[in-house]
VOFI-131545 format. One line per 10 residues: number of its first residue (from 0); their letters; for each residue x, y, z of C-alpha. Coordinates in steps of 0.2 Angstrom, whole numbers, always signed. Example, Ala and Ser with C-alpha at 12.3 -4.5 7.8 and 13.67 -1.06 7.14 Angstrom:
0 = as = +62/-22/+39  +68/-5/+36
//
This chain:
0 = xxxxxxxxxx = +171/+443/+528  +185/+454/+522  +197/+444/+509  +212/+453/+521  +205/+441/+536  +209/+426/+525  +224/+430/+512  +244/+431/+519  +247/+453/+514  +261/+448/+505
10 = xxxxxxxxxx = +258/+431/+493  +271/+421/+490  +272/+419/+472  +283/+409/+458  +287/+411/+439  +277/+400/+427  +299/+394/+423  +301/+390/+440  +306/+373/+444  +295/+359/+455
20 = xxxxxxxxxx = +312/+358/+466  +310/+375/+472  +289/+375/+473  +292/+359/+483  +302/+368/+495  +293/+382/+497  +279/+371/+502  +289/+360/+513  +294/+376/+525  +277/+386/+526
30 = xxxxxxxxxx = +259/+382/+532  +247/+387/+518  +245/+377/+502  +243/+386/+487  +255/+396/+478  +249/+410/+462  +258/+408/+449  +266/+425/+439  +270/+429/+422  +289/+436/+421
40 = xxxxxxxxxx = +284/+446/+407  +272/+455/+412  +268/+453/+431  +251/+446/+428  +243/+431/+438  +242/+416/+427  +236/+402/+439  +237/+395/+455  +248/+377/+460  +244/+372/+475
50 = xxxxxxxxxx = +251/+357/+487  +242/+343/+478  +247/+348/+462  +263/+348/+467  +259/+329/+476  +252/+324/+458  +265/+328/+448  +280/+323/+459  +285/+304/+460  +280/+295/+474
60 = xxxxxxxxxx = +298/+288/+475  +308/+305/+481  +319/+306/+495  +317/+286/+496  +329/+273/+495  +319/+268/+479  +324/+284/+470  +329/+284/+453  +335/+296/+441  +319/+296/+433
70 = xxxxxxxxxx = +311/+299/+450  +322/+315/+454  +320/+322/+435  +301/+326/+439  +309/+340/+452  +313/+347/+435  +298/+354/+429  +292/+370/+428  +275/+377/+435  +269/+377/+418
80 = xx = +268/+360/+416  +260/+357/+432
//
């Protein structure tokens, strides 16, 4: 098996500054569930977040009626911190 019969040609890909917000909706609008995770500075891969990280770190309250500020602040984390 060729890795090109498994892996997208071009990979989407985020910054290791990029916030949760944007990771969440990248995830919300494609069907594959990891992500690789660049270095700005020097282009370099330095990790992969996939959907259930993203799931973990996220609070369950999102887009509920129960949403607090809190809640909605964990969209502000970065990749990094995932």
């Amino acid at each position: 098996m060729l890795i090109s019969e498994i892996m997208t040609p071009k990979p989407v890909t985020v910054y290791l500054d990029t916030e949760l917000r944007l990771i969440k909706e990248i995830f919300d609008h494609v069907h594959f569930h990891h992500l690789l995770v660049e270095n700005e500075e020097d282009q370099t891969l330095a990790g992969i977040i996939s959907d259930r990280d993203l799931l973990q770190a996220l609070s369950p309250y999102i887009d509920t009626s129960s949403e607090q500020q809190r809640d909605a602040a964990t969209l502000k984390k970065q990749a990094h911190q995932t």
